[in-house]
C-alpha positions as CSV (number, residue, x, y, z in Angstrom):
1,X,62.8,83.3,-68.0
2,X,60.5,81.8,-64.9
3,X,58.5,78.8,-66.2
4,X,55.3,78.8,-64.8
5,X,53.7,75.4,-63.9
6,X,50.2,75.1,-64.3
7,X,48.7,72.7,-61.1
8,X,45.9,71.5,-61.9
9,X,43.4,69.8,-59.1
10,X,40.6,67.3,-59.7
11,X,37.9,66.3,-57.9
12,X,37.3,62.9,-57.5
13,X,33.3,61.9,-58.9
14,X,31.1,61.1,-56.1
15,X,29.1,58.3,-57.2
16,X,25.8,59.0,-55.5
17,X,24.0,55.6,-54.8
18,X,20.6,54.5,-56.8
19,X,17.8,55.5,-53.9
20,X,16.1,52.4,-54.9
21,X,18.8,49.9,-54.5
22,X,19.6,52.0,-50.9
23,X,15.9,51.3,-49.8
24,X,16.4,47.2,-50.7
25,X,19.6,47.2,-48.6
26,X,17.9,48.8,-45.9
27,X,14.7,47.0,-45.9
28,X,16.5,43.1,-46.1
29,X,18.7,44.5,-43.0
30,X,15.8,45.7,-41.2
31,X,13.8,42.0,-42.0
32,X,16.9,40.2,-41.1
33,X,17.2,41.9,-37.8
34,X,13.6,41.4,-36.9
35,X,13.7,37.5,-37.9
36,X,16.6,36.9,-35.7
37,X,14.6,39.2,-33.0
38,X,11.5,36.9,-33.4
39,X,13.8,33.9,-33.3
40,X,14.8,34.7,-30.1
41,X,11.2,36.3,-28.6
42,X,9.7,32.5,-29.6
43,X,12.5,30.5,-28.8
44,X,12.6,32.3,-25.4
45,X,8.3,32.0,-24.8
46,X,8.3,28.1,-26.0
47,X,10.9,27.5,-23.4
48,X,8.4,27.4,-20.3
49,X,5.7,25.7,-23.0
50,X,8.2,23.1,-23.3
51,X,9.2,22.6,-19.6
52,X,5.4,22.4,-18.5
53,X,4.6,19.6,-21.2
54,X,8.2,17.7,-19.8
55,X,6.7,18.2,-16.5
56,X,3.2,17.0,-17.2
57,X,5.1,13.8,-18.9
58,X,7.4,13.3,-15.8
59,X,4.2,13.7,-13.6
60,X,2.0,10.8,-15.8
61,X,5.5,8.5,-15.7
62,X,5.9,8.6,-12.2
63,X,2.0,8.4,-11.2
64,X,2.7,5.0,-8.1
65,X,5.6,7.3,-6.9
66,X,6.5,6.5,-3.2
67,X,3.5,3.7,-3.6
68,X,4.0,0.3,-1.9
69,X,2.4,-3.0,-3.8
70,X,2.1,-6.4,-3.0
71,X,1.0,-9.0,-5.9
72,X,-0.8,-12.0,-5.3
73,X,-2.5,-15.0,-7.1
74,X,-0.5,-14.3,-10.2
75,X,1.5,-16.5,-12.4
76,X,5.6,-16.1,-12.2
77,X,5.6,-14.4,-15.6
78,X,2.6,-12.3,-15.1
79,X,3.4,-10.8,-11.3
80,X,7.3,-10.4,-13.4
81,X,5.3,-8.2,-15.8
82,X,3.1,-6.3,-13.4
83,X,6.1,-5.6,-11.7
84,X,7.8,-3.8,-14.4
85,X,5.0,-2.0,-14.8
86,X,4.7,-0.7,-11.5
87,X,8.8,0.1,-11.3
88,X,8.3,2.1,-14.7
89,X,5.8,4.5,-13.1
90,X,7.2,5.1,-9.8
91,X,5.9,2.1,-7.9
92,X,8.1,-0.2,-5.1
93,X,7.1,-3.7,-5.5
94,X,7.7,-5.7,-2.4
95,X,8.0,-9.2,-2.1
96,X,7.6,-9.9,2.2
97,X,4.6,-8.9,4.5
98,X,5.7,-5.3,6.0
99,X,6.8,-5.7,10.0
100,X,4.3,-5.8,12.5
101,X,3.3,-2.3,13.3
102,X,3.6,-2.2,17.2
103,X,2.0,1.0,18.4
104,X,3.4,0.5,22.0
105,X,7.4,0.4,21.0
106,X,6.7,3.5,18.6
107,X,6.6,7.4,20.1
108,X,3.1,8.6,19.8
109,X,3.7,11.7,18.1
110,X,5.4,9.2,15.0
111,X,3.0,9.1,12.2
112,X,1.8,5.5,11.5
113,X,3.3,3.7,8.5
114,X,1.3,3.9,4.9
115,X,-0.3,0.3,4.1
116,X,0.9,-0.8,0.9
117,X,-2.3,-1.7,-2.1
118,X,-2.5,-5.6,-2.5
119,X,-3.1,-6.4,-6.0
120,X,-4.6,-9.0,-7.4
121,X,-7.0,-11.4,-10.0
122,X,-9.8,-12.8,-7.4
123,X,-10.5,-13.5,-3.6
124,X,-7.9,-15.6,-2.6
125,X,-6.4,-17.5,1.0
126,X,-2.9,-16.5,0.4
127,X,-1.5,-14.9,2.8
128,X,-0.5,-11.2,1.5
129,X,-4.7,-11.8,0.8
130,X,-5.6,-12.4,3.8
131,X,-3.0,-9.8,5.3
132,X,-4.7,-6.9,3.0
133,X,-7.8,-8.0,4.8
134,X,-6.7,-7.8,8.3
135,X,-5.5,-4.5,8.3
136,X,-7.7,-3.1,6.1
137,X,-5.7,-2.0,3.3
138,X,-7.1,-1.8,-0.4
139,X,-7.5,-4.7,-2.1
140,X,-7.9,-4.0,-5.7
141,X,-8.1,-6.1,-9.1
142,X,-4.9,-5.5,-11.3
143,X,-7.3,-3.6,-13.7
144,X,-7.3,-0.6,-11.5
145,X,-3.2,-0.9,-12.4
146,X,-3.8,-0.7,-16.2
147,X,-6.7,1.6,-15.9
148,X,-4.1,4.0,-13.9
149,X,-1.4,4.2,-16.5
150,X,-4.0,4.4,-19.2
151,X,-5.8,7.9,-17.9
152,X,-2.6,9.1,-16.3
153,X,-3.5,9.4,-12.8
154,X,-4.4,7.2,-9.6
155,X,-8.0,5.9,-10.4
156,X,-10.3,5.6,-7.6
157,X,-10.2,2.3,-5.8
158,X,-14.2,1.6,-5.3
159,X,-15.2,-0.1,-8.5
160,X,-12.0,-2.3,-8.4
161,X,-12.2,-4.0,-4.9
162,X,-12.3,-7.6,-4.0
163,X,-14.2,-7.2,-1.4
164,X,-16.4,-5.1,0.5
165,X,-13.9,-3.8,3.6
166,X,-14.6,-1.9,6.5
167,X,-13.4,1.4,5.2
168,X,-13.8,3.8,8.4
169,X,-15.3,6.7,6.8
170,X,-12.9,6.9,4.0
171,X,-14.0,8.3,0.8
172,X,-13.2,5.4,-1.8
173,X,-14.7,8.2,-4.9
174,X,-11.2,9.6,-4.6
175,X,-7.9,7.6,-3.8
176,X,-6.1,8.9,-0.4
177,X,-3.1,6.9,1.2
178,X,-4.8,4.7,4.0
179,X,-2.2,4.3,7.1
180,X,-2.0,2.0,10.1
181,X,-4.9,2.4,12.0
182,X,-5.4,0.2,15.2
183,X,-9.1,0.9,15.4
184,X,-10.0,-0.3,12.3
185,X,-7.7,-3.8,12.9
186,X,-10.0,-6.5,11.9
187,X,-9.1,-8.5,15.4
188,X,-8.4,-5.6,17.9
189,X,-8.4,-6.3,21.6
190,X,-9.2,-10.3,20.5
191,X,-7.1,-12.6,22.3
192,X,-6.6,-15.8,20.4
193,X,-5.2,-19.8,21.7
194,X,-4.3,-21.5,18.2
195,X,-4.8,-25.6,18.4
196,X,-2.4,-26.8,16.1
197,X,1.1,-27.3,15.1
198,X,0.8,-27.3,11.1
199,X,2.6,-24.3,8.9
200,X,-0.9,-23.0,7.9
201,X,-1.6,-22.2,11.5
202,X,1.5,-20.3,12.4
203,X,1.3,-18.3,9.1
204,X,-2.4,-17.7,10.5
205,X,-0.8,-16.6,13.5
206,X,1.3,-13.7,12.2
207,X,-1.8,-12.5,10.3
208,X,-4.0,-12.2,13.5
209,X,-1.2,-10.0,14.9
210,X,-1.6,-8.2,11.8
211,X,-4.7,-7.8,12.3
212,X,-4.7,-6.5,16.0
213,X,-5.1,-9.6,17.7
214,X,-2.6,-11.2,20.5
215,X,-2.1,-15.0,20.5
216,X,-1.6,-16.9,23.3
217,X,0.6,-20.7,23.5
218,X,-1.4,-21.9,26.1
219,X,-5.0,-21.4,27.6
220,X,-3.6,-20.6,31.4
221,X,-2.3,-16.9,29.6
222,X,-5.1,-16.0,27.6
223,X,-7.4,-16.4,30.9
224,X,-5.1,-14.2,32.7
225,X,-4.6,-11.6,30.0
226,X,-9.0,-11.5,29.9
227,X,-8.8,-11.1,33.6
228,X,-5.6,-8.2,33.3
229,X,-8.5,-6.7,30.8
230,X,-5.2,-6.7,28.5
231,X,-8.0,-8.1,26.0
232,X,-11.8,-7.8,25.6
233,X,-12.7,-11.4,24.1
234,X,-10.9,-14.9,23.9
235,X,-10.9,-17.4,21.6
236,X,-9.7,-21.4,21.0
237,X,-9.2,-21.7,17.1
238,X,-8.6,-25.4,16.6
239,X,-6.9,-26.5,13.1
240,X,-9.5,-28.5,11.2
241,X,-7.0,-30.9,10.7
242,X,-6.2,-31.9,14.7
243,X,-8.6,-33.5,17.0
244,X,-8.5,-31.0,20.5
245,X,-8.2,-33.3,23.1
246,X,-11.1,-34.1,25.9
247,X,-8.9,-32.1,28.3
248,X,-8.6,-29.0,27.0
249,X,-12.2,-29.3,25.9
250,X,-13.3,-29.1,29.4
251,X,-11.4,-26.9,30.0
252,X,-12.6,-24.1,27.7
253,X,-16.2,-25.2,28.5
254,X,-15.1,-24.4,32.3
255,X,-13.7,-21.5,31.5
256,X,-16.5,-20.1,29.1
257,X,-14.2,-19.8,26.6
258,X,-15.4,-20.7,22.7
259,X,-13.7,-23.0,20.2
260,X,-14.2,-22.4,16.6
261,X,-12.3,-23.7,13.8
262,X,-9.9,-21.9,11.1
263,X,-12.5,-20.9,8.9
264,X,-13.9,-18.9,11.3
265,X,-10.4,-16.2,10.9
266,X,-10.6,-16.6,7.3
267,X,-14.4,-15.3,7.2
268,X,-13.7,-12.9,9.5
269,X,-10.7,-11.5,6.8
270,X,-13.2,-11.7,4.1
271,X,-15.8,-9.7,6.1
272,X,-13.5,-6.7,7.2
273,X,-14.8,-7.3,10.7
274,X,-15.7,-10.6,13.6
275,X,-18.7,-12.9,12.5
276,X,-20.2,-14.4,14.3
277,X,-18.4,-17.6,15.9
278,X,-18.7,-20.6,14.4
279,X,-19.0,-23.2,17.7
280,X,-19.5,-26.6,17.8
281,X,-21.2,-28.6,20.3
282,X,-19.7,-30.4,22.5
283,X,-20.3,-33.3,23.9
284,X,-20.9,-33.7,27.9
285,X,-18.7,-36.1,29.4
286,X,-18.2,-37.2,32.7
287,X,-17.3,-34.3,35.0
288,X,-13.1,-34.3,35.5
289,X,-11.2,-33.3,39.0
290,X,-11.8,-29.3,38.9
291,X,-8.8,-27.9,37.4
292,X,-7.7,-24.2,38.9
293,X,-5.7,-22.3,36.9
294,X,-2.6,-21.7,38.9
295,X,-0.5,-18.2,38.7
296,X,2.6,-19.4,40.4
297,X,5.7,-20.9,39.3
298,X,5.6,-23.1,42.2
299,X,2.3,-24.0,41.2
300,X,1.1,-27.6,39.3
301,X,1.6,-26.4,35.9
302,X,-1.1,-27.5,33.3
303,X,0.1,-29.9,30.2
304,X,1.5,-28.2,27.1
305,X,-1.9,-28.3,24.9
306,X,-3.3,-25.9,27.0
């Protein structure tokens, strides 16, 4: 007898999903995907946001980049502090009077060096003064310093100067680099004999040549450099402190050339240009043996003074 075996199949239930919990899924997945997208869309447009405002900030730090100073008139602990400040914001703070700029040993298609701002509290004689002066560089209070770093950018210089300088044209509304410029040299084509042997006088010296102006040792070579034409105007400055000698006196007088006394150069400085010399009389005395300025070696050579 065949057994017959009864197969039975079953279906496994197909549990259909609530249509309402579906939707939830779907909709958190959805706002998931568009807060990571929205992430990325604001991280990516505050990038360049951020970079400009880093930029601006750099920009304000470094607003005396490239910029030369010189301090003077300040206490050690005040020019230490100035300092830093003007290092922090891109500044160079040096401590020596530049070289003197020699147009003749330089190529004249070379651009002329940037002067560097003298900063300081008051009118002063110091020398890195007096040197602003001569070559017409600015000359500012420290306030235009502070002022600077407080608004962020390079204030303009004309309600800060010292003094009143012989600006050339230049607009002083709006600060512009001012470079070596031999026409506006406070002592240009002036040929100067110093009488004197004190410190003051040969620091004097080196400012004259800053300031244009070619000094002579004796009298016999600043005669021959008015007669070469090498200079347009010659002048004895005598140190208030030494007595010029009855010789060299005469000589001068014979030569037409003036004598005036230190002050005279430092006016000058203050003034941005020559004023008018400062000559004293002097006395007649009896008439010396005519003196002739001699050319050759082989020549009677005049003393030292002159």
């Amino acid at each position: 007898v065949t057994t017959l075996k009864r197969v039975h199949f079953y279906e496994n239930e197909t549990i259909m999903p609530d249509n309402k919990k579906l939707r939830k899924v779907q909709t958190a997945s959805k706002t998931c995907y568009s807060t990571r997208a929205s992430k990325r869309s604001s991280g990516s447009s505050a990038h360049p946001e951020y970079r400009a405002k880093q930029m601006d900030r750099e920009k304000k730090r470094l607003i005396f980049q490239t910029m030369e100073f010189l301090l003077t008139g300040f206490s050690p602990q005040k020019e230490k502090e100035i300092e830093c400040l003007v290092r922090k914001y891109g500044g160079i703070v040096i401590s020596q009077l530049p070289f003197i700029y020699l147009k003749g040993k330089r190529s004249s298609r070379s651009k002329s060096p940037v002067l560097p701002v003298v900063l300081c509290l008051k009118k002063t004689q110091s020398f890195k003064f007096l040197y602003g002066c001569a070559v017409n560089a600015y000359v500012l209070k420290v306030n235009w310093l502070i002022d600077s770093i407080a608004a962020g950018f390079v204030l303009p210089p004309k309600e800060y100067m010292i003094l009143p300088i012989n600006n050339g044209g230049r607009d002083d509304q709006v600060y512009t680099a001012i470079n070596y410029n031999i026409h506006s040299l406070v002592f240009n084509k002036l040929g100067i004999m110093l009488h004197g042997k004190t410190k003051y006088v040969t620091n004097i010296a080196t400012i004259i040549k800053h300031g244009g102006g070619q000094v002579f040792k004796t009298l016999q070579r600043l005669v021959q450099a008015l007669e070469a034409g090498r200079i347009s105007k010659g002048v004895v400055v005598a140190d208030e402190g030494s007595c010029a000698s009855r010789h060299l006196k005469h000589c001068t007088l014979e030569q037409n050339i003036p004598m005036t006394p230190v002050s005279w150069i430092i006016k000058s400085l203050y003034a941005g240009q020559l004023i008018p010399l400062e000559t004293k009389k002097i006395p007649r005395y009896p008439p010396l043996p005519a003196i002739k300025l001699q050319r050759r070696q082989d020549s009677v050579e005049l003393s030292q003074e002159i």
